[in-house]
Backbone as JSON Lines, residues from 0, in Angstrom:
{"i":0,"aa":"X","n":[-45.02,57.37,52.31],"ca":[-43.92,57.79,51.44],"c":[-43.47,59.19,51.85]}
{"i":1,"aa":"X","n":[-42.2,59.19,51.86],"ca":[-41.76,60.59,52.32],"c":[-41.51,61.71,50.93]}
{"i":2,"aa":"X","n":[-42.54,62.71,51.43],"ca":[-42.31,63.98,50.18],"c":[-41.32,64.55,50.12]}
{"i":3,"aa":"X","n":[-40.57,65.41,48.74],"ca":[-39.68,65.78,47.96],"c":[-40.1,66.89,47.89]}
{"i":4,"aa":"X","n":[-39.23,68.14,48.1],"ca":[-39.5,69.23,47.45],"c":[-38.03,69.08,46.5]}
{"i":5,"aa":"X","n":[-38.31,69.49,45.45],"ca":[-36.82,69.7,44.05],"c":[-36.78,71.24,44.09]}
{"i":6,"aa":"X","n":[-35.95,71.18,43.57],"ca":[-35.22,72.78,42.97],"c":[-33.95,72.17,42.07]}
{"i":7,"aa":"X","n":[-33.85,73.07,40.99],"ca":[-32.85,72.77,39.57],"c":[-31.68,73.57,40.48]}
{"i":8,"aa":"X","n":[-30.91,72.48,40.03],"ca":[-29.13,73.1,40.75],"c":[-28.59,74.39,40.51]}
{"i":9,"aa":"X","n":[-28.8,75.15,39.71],"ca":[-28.83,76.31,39.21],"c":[-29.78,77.08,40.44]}
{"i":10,"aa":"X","n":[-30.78,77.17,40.46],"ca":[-31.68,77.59,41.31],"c":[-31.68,77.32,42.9]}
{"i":11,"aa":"X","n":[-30.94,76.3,43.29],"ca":[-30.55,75.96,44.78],"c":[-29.93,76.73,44.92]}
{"i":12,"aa":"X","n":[-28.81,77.26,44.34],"ca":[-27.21,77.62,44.63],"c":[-27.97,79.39,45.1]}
{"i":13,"aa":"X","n":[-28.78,79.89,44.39],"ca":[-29.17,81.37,44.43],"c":[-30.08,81.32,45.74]}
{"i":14,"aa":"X","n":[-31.07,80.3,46.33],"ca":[-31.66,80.3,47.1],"c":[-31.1,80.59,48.63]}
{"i":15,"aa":"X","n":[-31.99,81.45,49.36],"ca":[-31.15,81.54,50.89],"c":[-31.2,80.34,51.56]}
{"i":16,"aa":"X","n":[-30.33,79.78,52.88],"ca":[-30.19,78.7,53.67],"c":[-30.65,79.61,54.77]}
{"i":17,"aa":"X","n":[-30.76,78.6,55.92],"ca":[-31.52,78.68,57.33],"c":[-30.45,79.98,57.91]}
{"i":18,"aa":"X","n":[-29.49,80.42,57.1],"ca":[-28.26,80.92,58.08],"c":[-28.55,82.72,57.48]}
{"i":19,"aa":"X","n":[-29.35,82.5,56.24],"ca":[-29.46,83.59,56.04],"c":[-31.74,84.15,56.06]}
{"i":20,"aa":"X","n":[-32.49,83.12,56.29],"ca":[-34.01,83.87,56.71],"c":[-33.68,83.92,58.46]}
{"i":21,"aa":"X","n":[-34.89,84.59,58.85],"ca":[-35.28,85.07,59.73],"c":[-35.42,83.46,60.61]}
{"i":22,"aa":"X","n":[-35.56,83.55,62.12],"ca":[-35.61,82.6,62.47],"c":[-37.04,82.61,63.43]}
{"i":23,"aa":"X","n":[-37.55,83.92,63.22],"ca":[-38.72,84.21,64.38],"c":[-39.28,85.46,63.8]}
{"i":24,"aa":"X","n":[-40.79,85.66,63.88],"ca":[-41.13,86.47,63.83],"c":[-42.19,87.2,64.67]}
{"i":25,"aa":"X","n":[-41.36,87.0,65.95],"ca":[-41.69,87.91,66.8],"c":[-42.82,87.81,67.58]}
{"i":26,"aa":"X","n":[-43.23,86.48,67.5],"ca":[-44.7,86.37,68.13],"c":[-44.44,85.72,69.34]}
{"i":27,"aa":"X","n":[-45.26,85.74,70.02],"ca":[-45.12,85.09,71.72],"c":[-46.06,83.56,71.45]}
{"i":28,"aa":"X","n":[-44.89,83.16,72.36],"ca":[-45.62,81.56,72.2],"c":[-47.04,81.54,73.01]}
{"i":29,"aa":"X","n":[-48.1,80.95,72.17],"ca":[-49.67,81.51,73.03],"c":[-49.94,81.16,74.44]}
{"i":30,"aa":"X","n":[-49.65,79.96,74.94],"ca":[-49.64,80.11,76.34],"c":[-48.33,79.07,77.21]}
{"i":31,"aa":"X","n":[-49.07,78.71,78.59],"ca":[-47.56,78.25,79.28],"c":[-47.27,76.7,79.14]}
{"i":32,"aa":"X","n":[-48.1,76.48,78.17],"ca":[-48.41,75.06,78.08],"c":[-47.32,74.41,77.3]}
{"i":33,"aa":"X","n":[-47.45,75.07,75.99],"ca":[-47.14,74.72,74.77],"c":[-46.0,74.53,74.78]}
{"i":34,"aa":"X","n":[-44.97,74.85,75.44],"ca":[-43.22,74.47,75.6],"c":[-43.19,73.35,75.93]}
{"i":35,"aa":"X","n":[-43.35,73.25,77.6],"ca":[-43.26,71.79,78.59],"c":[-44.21,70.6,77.41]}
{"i":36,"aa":"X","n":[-45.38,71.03,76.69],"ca":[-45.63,69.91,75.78],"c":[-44.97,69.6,74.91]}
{"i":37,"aa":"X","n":[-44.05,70.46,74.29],"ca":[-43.31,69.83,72.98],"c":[-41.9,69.38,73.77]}
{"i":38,"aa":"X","n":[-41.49,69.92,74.73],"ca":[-40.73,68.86,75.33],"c":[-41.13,67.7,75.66]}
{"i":39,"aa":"X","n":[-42.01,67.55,76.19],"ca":[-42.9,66.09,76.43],"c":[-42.9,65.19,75.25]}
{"i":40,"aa":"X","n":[-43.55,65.93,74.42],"ca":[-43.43,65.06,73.23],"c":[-41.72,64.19,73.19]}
{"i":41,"aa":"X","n":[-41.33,65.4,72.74],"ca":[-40.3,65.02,72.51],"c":[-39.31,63.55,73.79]}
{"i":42,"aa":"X","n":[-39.01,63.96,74.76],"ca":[-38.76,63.21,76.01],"c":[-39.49,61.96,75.31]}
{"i":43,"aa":"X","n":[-41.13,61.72,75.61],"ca":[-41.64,60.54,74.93],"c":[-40.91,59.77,73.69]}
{"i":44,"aa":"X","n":[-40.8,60.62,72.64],"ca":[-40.4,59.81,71.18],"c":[-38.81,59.42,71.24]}
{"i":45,"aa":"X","n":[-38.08,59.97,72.06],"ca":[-36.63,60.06,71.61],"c":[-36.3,58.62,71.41]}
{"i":46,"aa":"X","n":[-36.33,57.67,72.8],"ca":[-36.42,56.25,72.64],"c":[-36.5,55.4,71.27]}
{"i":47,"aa":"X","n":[-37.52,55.94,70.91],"ca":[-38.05,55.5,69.94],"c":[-37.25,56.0,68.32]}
{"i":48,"aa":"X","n":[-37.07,57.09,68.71],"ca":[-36.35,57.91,67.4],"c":[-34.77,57.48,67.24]}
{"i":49,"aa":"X","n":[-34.09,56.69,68.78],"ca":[-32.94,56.53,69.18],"c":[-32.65,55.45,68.04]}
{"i":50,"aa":"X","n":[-33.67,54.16,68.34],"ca":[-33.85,52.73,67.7],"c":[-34.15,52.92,66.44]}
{"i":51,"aa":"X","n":[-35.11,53.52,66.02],"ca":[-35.19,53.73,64.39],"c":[-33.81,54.38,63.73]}
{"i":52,"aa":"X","n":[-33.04,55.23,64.31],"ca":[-32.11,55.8,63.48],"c":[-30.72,55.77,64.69]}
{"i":53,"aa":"X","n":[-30.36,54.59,64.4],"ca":[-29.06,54.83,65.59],"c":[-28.0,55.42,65.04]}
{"i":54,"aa":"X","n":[-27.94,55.63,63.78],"ca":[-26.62,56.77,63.17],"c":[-27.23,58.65,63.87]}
{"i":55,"aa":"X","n":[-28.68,58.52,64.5],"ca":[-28.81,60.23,64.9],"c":[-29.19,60.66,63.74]}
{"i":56,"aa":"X","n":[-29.39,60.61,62.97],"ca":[-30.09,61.42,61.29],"c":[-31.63,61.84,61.45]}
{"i":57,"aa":"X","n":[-31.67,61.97,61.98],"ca":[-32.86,63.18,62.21],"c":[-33.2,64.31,63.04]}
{"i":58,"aa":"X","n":[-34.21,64.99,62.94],"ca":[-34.08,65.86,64.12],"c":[-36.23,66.28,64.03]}
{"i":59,"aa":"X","n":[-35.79,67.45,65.55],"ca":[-37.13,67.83,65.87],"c":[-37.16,69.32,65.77]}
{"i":60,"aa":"X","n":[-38.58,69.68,65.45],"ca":[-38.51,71.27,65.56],"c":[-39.85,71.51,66.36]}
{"i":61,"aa":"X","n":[-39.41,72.56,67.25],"ca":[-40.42,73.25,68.68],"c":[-40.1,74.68,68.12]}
{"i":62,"aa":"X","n":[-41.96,74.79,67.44],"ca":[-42.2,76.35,67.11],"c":[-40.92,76.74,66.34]}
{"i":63,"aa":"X","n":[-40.83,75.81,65.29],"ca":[-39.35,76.63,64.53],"c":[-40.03,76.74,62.87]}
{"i":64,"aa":"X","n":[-39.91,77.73,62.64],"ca":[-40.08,77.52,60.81],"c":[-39.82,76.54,59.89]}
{"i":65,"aa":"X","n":[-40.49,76.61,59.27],"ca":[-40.15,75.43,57.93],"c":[-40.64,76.51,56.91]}
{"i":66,"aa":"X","n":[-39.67,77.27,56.34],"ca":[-40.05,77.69,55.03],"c":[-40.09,76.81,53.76]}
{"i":67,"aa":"X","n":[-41.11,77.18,53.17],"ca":[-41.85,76.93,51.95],"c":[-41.98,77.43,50.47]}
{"i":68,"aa":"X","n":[-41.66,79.08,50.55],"ca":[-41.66,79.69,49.77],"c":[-41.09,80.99,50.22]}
{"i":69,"aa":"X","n":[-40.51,81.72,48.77],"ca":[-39.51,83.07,49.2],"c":[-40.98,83.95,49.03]}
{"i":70,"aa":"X","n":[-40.75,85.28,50.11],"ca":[-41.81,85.56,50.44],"c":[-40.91,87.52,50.67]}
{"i":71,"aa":"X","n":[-41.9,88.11,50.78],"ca":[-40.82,90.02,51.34],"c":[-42.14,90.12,52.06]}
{"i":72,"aa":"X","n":[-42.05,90.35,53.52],"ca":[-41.09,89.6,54.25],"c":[-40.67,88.08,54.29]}
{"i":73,"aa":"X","n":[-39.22,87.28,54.53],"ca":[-39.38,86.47,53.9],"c":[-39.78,85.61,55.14]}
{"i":74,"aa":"X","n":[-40.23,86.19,56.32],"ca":[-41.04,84.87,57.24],"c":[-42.95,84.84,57.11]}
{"i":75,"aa":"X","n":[-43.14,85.55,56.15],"ca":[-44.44,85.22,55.53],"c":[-44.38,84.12,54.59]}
{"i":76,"aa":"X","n":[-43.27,83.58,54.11],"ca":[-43.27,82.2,53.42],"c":[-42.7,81.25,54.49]}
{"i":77,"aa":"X","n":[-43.11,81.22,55.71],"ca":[-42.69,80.09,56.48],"c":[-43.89,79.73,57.4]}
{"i":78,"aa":"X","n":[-44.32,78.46,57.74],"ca":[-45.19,77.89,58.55],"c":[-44.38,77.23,59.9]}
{"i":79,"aa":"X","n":[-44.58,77.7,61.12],"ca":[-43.94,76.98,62.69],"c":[-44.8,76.41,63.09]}
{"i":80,"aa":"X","n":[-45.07,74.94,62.98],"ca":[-45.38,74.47,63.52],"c":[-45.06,74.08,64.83]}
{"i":81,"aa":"X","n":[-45.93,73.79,65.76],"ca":[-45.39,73.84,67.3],"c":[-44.54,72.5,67.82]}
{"i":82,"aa":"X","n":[-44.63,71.27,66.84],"ca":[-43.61,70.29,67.27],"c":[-43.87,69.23,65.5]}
{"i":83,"aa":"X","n":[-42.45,69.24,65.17],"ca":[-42.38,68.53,63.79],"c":[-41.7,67.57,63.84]}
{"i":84,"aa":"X","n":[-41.54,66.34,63.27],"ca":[-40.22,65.21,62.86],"c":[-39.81,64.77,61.86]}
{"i":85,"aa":"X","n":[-38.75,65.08,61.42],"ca":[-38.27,64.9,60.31],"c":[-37.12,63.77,60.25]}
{"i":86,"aa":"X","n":[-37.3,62.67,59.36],"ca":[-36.14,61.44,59.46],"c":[-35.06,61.8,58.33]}
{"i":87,"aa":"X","n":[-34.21,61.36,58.63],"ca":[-32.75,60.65,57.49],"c":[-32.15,61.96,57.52]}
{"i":88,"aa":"X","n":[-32.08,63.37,58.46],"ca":[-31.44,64.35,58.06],"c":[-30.87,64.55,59.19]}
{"i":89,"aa":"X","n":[-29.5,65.25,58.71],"ca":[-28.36,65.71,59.91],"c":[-29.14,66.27,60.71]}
{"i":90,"aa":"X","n":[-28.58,65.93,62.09],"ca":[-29.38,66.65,63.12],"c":[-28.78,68.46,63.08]}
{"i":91,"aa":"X","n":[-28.14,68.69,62.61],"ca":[-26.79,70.21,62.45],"c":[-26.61,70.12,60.95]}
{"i":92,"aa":"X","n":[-26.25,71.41,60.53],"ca":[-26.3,71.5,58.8],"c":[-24.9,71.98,58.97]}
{"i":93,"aa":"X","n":[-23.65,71.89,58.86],"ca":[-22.16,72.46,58.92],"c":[-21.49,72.35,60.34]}
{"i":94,"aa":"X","n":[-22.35,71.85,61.16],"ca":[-21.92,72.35,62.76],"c":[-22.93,72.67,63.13]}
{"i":95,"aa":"X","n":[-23.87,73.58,62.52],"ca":[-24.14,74.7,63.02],"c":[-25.99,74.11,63.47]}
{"i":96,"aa":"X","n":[-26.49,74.35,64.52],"ca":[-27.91,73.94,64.91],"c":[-28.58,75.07,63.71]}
{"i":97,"aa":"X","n":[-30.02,74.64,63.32],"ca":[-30.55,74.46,62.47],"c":[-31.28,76.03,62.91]}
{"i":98,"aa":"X","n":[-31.53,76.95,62.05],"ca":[-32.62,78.68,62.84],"c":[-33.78,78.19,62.32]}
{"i":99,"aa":"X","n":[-33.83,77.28,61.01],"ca":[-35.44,77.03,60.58],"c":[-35.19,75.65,59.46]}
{"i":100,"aa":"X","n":[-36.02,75.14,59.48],"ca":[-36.37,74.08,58.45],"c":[-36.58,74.61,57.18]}
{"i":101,"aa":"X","n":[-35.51,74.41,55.88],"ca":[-35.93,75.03,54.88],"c":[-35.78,73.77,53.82]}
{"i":102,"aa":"X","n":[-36.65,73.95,53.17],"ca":[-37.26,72.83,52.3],"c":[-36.57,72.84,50.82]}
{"i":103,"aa":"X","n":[-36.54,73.99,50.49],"ca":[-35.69,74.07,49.54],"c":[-34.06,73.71,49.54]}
{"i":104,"aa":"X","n":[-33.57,73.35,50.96],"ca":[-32.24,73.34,50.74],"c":[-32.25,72.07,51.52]}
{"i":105,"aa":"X","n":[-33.3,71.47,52.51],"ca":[-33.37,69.98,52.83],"c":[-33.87,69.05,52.0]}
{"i":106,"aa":"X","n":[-34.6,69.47,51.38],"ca":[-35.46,68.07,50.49],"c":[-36.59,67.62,51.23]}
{"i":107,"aa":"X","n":[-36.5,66.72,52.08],"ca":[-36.98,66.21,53.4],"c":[-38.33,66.9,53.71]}
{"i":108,"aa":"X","n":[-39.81,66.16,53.27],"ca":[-40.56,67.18,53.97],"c":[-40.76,66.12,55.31]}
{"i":109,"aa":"X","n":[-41.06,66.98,56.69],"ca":[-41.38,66.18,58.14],"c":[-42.12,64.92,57.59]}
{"i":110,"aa":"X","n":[-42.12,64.02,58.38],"ca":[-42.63,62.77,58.71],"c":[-44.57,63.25,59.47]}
{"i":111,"aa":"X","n":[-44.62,63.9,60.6],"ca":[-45.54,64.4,61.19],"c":[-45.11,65.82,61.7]}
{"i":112,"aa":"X","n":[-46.46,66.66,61.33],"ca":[-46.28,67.86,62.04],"c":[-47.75,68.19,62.82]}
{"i":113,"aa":"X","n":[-47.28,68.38,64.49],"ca":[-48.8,68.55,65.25],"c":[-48.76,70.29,66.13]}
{"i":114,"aa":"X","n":[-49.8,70.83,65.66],"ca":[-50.16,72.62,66.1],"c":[-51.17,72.06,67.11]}
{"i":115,"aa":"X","n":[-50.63,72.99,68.0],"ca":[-51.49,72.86,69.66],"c":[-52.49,74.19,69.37]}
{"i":116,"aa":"X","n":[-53.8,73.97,69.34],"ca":[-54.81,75.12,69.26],"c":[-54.94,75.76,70.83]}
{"i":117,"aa":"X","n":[-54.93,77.81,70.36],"ca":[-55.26,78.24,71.46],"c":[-56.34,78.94,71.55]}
{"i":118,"aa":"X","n":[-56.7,79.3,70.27],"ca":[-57.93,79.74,69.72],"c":[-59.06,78.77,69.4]}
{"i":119,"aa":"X","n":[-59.58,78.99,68.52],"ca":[-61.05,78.47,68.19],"c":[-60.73,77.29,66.95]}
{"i":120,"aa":"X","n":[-59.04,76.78,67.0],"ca":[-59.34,75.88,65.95],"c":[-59.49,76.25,64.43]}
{"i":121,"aa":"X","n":[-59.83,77.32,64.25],"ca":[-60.23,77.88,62.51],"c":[-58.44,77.71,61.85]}
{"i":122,"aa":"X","n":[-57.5,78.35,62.54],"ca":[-56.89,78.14,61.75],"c":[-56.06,77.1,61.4]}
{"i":123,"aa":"X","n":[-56.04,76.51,62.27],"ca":[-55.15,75.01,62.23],"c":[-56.12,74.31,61.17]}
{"i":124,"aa":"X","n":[-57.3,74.5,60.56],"ca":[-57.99,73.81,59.52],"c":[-58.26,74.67,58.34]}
{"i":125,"aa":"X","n":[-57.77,75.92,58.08],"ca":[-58.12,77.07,56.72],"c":[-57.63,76.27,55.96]}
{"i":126,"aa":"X","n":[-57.94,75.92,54.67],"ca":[-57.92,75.35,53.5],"c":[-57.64,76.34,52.53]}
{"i":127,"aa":"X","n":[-58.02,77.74,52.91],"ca":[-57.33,78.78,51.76],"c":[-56.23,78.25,51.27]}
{"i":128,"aa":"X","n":[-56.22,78.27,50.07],"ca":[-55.7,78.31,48.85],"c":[-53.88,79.32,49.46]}
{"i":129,"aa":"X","n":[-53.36,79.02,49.49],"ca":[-51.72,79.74,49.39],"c":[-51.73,80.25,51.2]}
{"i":130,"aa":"X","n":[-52.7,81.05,51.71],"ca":[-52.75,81.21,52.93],"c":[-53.15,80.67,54.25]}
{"i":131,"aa":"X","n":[-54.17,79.21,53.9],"ca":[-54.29,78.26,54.81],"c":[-53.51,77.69,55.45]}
{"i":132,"aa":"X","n":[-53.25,77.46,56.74],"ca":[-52.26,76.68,57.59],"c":[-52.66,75.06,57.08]}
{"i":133,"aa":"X","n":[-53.94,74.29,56.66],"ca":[-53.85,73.42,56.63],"c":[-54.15,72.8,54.9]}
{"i":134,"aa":"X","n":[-54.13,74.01,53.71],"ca":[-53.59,73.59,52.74],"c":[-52.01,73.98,52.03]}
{"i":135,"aa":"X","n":[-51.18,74.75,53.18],"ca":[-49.91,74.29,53.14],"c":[-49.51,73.21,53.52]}
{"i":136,"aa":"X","n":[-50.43,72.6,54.54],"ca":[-49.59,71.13,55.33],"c":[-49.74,70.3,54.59]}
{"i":137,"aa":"X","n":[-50.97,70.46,53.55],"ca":[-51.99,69.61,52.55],"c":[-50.72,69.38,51.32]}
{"i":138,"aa":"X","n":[-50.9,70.62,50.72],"ca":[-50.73,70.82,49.52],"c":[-49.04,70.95,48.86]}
{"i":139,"aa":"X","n":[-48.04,71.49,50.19],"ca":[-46.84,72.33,50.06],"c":[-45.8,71.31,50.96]}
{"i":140,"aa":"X","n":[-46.17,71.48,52.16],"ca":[-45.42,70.94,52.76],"c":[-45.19,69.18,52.96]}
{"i":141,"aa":"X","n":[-46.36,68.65,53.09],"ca":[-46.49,67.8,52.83],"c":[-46.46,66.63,53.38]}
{"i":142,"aa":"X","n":[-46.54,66.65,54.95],"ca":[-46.1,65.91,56.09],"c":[-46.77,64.69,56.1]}
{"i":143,"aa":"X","n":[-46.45,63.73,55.96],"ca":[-47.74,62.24,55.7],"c":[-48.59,62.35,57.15]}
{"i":144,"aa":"X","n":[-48.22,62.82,58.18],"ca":[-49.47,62.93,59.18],"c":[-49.39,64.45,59.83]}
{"i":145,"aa":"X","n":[-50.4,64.94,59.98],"ca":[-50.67,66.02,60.59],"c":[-51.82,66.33,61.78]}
{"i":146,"aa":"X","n":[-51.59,66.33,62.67],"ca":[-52.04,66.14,64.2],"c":[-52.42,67.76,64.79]}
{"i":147,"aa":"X","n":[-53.8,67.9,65.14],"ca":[-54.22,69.22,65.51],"c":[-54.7,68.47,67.8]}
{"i":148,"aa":"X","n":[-54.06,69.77,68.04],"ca":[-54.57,69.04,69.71],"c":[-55.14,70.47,69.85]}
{"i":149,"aa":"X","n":[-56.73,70.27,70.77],"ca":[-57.66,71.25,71.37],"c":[-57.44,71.43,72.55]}
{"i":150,"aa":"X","n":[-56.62,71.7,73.08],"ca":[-56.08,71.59,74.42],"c":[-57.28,72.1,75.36]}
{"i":151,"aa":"X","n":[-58.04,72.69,75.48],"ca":[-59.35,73.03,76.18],"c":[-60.28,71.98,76.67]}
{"i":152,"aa":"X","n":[-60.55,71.5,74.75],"ca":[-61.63,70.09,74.71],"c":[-61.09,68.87,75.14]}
{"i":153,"aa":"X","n":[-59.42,68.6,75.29],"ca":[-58.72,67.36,75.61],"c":[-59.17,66.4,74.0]}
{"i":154,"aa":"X","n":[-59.11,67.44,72.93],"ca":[-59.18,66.68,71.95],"c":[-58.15,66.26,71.1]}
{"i":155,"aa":"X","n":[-57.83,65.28,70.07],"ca":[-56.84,65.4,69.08],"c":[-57.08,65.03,68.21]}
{"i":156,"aa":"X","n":[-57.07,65.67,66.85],"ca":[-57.71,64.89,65.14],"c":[-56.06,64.92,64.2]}
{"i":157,"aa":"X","n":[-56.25,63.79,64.17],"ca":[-54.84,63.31,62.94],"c":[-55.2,62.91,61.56]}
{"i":158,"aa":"X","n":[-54.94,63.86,60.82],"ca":[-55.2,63.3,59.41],"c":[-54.06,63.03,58.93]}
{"i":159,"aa":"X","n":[-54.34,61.86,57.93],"ca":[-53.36,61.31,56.59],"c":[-53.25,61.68,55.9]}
{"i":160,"aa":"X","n":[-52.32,61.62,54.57],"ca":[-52.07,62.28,53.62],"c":[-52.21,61.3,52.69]}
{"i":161,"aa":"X","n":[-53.18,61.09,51.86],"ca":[-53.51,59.72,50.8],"c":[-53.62,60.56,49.66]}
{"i":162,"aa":"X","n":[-53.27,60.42,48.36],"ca":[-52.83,60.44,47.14],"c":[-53.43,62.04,46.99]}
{"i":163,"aa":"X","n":[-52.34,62.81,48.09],"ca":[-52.25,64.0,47.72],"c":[-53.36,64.65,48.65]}
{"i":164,"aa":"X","n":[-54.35,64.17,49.3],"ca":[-55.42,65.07,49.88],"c":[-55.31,64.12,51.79]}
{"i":165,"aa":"X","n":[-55.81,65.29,52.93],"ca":[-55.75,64.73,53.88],"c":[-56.99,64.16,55.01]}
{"i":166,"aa":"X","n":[-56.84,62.92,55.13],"ca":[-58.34,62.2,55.38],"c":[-58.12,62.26,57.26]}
{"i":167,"aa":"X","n":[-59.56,62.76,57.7],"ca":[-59.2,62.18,58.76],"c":[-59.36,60.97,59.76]}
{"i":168,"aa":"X","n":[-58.37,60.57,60.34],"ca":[-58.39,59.06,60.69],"c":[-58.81,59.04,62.17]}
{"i":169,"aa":"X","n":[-59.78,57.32,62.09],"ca":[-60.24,57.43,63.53],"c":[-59.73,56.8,64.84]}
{"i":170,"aa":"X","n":[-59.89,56.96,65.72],"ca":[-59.14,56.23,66.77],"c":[-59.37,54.79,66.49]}
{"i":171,"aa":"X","n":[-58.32,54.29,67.52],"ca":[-58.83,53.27,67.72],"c":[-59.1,53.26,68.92]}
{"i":172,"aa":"X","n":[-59.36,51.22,69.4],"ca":[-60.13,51.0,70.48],"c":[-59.87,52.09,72.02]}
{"i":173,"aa":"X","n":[-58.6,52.64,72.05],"ca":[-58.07,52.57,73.41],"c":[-57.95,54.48,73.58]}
{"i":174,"aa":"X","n":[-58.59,55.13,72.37],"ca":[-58.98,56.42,71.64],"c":[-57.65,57.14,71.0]}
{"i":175,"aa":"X","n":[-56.89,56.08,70.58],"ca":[-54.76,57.17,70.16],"c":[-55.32,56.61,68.76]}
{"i":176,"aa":"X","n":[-53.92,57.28,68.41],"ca":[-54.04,56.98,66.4],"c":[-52.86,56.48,66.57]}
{"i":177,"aa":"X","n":[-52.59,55.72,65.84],"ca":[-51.37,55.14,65.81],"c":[-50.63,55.78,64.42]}
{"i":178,"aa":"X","n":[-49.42,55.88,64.41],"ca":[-48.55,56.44,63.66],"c":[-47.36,55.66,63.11]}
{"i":179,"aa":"X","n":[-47.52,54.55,62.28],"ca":[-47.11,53.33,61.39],"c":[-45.96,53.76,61.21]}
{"i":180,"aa":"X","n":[-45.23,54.74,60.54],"ca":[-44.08,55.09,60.55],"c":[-43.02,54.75,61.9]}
{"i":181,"aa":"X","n":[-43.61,55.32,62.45],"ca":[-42.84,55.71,64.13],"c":[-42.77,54.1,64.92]}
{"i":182,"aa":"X","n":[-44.31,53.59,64.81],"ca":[-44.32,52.25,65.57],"c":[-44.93,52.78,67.05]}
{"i":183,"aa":"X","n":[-45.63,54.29,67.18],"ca":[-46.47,54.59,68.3],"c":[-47.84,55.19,67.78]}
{"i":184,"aa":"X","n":[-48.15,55.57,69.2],"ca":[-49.67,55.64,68.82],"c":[-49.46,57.21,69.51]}
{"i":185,"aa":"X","n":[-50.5,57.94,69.08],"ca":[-50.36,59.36,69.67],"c":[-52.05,59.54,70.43]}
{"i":186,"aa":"X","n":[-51.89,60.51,71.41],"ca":[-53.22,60.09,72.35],"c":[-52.82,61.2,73.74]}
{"i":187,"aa":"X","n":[-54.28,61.51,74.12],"ca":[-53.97,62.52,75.41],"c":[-53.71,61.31,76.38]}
{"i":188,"aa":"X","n":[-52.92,62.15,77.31],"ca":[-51.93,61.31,78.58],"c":[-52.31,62.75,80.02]}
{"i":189,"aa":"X","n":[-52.31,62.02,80.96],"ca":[-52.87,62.9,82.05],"c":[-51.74,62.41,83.21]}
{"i":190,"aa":"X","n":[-50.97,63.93,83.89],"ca":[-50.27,63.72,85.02],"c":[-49.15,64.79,85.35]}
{"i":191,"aa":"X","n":[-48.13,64.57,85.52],"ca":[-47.67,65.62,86.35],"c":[-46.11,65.97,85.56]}
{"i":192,"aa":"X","n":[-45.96,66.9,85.06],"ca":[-44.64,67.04,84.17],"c":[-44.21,68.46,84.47]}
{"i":193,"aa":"X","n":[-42.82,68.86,84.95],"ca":[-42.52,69.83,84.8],"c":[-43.07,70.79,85.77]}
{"i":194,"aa":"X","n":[-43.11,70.16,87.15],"ca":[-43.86,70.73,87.85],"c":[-45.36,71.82,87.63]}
{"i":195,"aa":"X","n":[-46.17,70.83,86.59],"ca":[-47.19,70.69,86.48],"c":[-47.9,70.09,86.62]}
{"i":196,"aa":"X","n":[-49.13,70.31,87.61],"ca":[-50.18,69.04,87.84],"c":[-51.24,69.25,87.14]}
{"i":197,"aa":"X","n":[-51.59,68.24,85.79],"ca":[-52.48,68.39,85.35],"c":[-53.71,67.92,85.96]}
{"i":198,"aa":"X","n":[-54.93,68.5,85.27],"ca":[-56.69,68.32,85.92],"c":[-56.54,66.88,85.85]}
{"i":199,"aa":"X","n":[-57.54,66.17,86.36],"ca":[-58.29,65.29,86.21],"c":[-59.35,65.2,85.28]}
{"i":200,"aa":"X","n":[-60.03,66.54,84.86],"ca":[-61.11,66.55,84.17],"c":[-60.5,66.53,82.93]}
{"i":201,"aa":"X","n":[-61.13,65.82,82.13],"ca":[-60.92,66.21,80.5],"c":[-61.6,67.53,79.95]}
{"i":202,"aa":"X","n":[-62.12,68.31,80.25],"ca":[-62.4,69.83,80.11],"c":[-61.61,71.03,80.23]}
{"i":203,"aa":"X","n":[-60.34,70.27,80.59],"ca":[-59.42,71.3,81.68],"c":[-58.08,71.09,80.53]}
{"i":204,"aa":"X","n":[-56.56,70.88,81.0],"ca":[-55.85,71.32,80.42],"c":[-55.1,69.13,80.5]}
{"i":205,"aa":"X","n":[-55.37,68.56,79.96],"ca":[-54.49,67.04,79.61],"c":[-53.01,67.56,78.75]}
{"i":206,"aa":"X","n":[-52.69,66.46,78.89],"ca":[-51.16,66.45,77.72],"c":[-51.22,65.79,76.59]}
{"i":207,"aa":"X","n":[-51.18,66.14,75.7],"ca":[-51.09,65.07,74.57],"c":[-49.73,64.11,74.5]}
């Protein structure tokens, strides 16, 4: 089921749009990976995103905000995830390409949102209460699947979102999760993109 954020019409009208928060805050994307993968991703799903929605009503976000809450500064109330999908919404809000995903003025929470770890993993799983990356995804945002990749370990854990809390689900036979919505399965893939040759080893750097 796809989540709802509300706001009383009175209270929309006062709220800022994508045209007026911040669209970045200034951080460097962590390494050289993480682009050419969310293009990948993306390249992969479009097909697929083409056939499910041939009117174009949706769109993707690479490392773009999805604010959540008004915040001073107000990109401390926003979470970027590194590649998101969101169905049934204009791909452009007036014309105009999208600076951030804002929830309060889309409705629409993503379908799946997946963070590529460059660190140790802790934060793509903090459960803190208001400041956790993964009890906003839990609790706020609300994405029915949420996908963490260990790019080191060649790992990937996808949890569900079942009556409000997120479980995590196991592979199946062939080691992907499949993603019922979409009609694919998500899973590391090994080879050459972007004039990149990936390892052979699963220790090394795979593609999800």
């Amino acid at each position: 089921m796809t989540s709802i954020f509300t706001a009383s019409p009175n209270l929309e009208s006062s709220l800022p749009d994508h045209t007026q928060l911040p669209e970045s805050d200034g951080t460097f994307v962590k390494n050289f990976q993480e682009h050419p993968q969310s293009i990948l991703l993306t390249d992969s799903i479009t097909p697929v995103l083409q056939q499910l929605h041939p009117d174009g009503q949706y769109c993707i976000g690479q490392d773009c905000g999805i604010y959540w809450r008004l915040t001073d500064p107000p990109e401390r109330g926003a979470e970027a995830p590194d590649w998101f999908y969101v169905p049934n919404v204009p791909p452009t809000l007036d014309g105009q390409v999208r600076r951030s995903y804002v929830l309060w003025q889309e409705y629409i929470a993503p379908s799946i949102v997946l963070e590529f770890v460059s660190g140790d993993g802790s934060q793509e799983r903090d459960t803190t209460r208001i400041t956790g990356k993964f009890w906003i995804y839990e609790q706020v945002i609300r994405p029915p699947f949420y996908g963490i990749y260990e790019v080191r370990q060649a790992r990937v854990e996808v949890y569900q979102l079942l009556a409000g809390k997120y479980y995590l689900l196991p592979a199946n036979e062939r080691g992907r999760f499949p993603i019922p919505p979409l009609g694919v399965e998500l899973g590391i893939w090994q080879g050459r993109y972007q004039n990149l040759e990936l390892p052979k080893t699963v220790r090394e750097s795979p593609w999800l």
